[in-house]
Phi, psi and omega in degrees: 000141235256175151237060157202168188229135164222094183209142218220135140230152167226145167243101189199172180271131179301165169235023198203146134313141197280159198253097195273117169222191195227139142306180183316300215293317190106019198287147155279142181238142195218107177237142176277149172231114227227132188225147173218142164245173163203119161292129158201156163309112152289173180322313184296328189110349197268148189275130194238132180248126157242157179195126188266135165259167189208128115331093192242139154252167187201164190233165141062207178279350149332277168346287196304317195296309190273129039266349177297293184257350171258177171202206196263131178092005153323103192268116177254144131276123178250139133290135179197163150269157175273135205227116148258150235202089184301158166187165187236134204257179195271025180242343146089070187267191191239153200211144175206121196229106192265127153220150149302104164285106194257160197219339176206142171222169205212115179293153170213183190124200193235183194289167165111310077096298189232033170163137167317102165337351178283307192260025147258122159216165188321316184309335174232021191292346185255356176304338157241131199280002171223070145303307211279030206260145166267181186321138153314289197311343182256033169268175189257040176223000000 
């Protein structure tokens, strides 16, 4: 048994359309830009917003799916590992690029939500598996 973990869920909004590309090979590759806030009191009392962006990939037929049903402002759920990524800029300094590797995403929201009112039609109205959820924001965790 391994004695370590390297695993993320995140619940948050795309802030971009996901950005779709194909390997040599023809793997679709889909990377995400995935914003979570967090509310709280500063000292003073006054209510304060932070909000972390995150780098999510996604592979495979995952990829096809967000290029398909999400766009910007799409509340997704992700399962992922955290990756960090060496790389040399062109003067060949060292560069580091942290993402989430992502392996399972879950569209969520009410309808309109995860596709342009344009692409829901019957044939696909069941195509987000958490219409009936009330707002996400209001859980308590």
């Amino acid at each position: 048994m391994s004695s370590s973990v390297n695993k993320c869920f995140l619940i948050g909004r795309l802030g971009q359309q996901p950005e779709i590309r194909h390997t040599k090979s023809g793997i679709a590759v889909a990377n995400l830009s995935v914003a979570t806030s967090e509310k709280y009191k500063d000292k003073s009392g006054e209510q304060q917003e932070k909000t972390e962006w995150h780098k999510v990939v996604f592979w495979d037929r995952t990829a096809e799916i967000c290029q398909e049903y999400l766009h910007k402002g799409s509340l997704i759920y992700v399962e992922g590992s955290i990756h960090t990524n060496k790389w040399q800029d062109k003067e060949g300094v060292d560069r580091y690029t942290t993402e989430i590797k992502g392996y399972r995403m879950q569209m969520l929201g009410g309808k309109g939500d995860s596709a342009t009112k344009q692409e829901k039609s019957p044939q696909n109205a069941n195509s987000n598996v958490a219409d009936n959820i009330e707002d996400i924001e209001d859980l308590p965790f």
